[in-house]
N, C-alpha and C positions, 0 to 999 in steps of 0.2 A: 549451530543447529545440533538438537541433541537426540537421540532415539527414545529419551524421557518425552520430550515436545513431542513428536508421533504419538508417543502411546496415550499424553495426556488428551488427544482429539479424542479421542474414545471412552476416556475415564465417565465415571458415571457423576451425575451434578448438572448445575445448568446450563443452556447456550451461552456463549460467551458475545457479548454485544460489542460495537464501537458505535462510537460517537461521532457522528460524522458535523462540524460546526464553525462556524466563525463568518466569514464575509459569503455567508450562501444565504439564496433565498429562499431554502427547504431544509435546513438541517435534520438530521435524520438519528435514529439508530437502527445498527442493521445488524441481525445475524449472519453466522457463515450460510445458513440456507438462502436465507433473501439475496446475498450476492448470487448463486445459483440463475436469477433473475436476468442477469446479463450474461454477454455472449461469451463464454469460456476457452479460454487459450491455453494450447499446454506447451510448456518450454520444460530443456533439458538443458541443468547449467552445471558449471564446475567455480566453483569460487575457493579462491584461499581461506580459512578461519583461522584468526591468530594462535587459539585453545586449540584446534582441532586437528589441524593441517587444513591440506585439501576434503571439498567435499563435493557430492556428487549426488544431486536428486532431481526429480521432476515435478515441477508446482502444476496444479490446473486452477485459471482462475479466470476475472475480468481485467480488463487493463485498470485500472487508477484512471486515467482519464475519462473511460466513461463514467466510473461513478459518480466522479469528480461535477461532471459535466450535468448530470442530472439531478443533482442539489442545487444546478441556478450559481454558480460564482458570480458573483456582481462587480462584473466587470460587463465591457460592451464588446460583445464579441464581434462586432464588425472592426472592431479596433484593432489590428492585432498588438499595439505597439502597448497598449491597457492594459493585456496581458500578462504584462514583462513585468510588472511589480508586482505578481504575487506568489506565495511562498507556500509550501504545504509542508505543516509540522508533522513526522507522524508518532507514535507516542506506543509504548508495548507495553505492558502491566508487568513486567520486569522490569521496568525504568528506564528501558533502552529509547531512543530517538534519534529518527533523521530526517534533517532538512533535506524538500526539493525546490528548484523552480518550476515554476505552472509552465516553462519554456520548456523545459527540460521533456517535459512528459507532449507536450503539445502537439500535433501533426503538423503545425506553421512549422516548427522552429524544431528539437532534437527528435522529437516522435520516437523516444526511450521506450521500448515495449513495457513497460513495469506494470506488473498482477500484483494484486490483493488474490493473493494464492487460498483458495479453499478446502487444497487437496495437497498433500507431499508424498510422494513415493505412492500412490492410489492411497492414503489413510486419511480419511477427510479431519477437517480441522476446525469441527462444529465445537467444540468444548471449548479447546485451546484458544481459537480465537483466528482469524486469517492473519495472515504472514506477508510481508512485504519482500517482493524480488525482485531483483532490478539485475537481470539475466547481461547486461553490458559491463557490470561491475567485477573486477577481476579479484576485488577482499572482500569478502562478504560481512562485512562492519553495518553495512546499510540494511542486510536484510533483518528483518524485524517481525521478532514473532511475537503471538500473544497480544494483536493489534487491541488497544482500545479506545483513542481516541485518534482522529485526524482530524488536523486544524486549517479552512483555506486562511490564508492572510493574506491584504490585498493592500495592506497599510504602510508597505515600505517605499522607502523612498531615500534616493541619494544626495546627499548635501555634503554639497562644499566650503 
C-alpha cells in the first residue's frame, strides 16, 4: 500500500468499477459509491508489507460477504456443506490476486471480517477502485487494491 494509492482515490477521471461474476445469479458492476449501499465497518490493522515494512491504516467498508451474498451465489444455502466448494478469485488492475474460500469469509465456518474497503486513512477510494482487507492477516500479500473484478467459483471439486 502506497501514499500514490491514496492520492489516486481522488485524482480526477472516472469511477473505477468491478465486476462482480461467475457462479451468481445477479452479476453486477459496482462503483466504490454503490458499495456505500451496505452496512460499513471500520477496522484498524497493522500488516507487514514485503516493499514497505510495516504498515498501519484504517479501511471503511462492507464485508465481502455481504456483497457476496447479494449477487445470489448458486449454491443452496440451506446446505452448509454446498458451501465449501467455492472459491472467490479477486483480481486488482495491477495484476495482483487472491484466492479465498466462501468458508473462510462465511458466518457457519471462519466469519473472517474481510471489507471491500471504500475508504483508507478517511480518503475515499472512488477512483482507485475498492481494496481488499482481510484485517486477520499478519503479510499484507492479500490485500488488494485497485479491485476490479471478483470471481465466485463454485466449480471445484477434489479427486482422488
Amino acid at each position: 500500500m502506497s501514499d500514490s494509492l491514496a492520492a489516486a482515490g481522488t485524482a480526477a477521471g472516472p469511477m473505477a468499477e468491478v465486476a462482480l461474476t461467475g457462479d451468481v445469479s445477479r452479476p453486477a458492476r459496482m462503483t466504490v459509491s454503490e458499495l456505500l449501499s451496505w452496512p460499513q465497518h471500520r477496522v484498524r490493522v497493522s500488516f507487514d508489507c514485503a516493499t514497505s515494512g510495516i504498515q498501519r491504516h484504517r479501511f471503511t467498508g462492507p464485508f465481502l460477504h455481504d456483497v457476496l451474498v447479494s449477487a445470489g451465489p448458486a449454491f443452496d444455502p440451506a446446505r452448509r456443506k454446498d458451501r465449501l466448494r467455492f472459491l472467490i478469485a479477486v483480481h486488482g488492475v495491477d495484476g495482483h490476486h487472491a484466492l479465498l474460500s466462501w468458508a473462510e469469509i462465511d458466518p457457519d465456518f471462519g466469519r473472517a471480517p474481510v471489507l471491500l474497503a471504500v475508504t483508507i486513512d478517511d480518503t475515499p477510494l472512488d477512483r482507485a477502485g475498492p481494496q481488499l482487507v482481510l484485517p486477520q492477516d499478519r503479510c499484507g500479500a492479500r490485500y488488494i487494491s485497485g479491485i476490479d473484478t471478483i470471481r465466485v467459483d463454485g466449480g471445484y471439486t477434489l479427486r482422488t
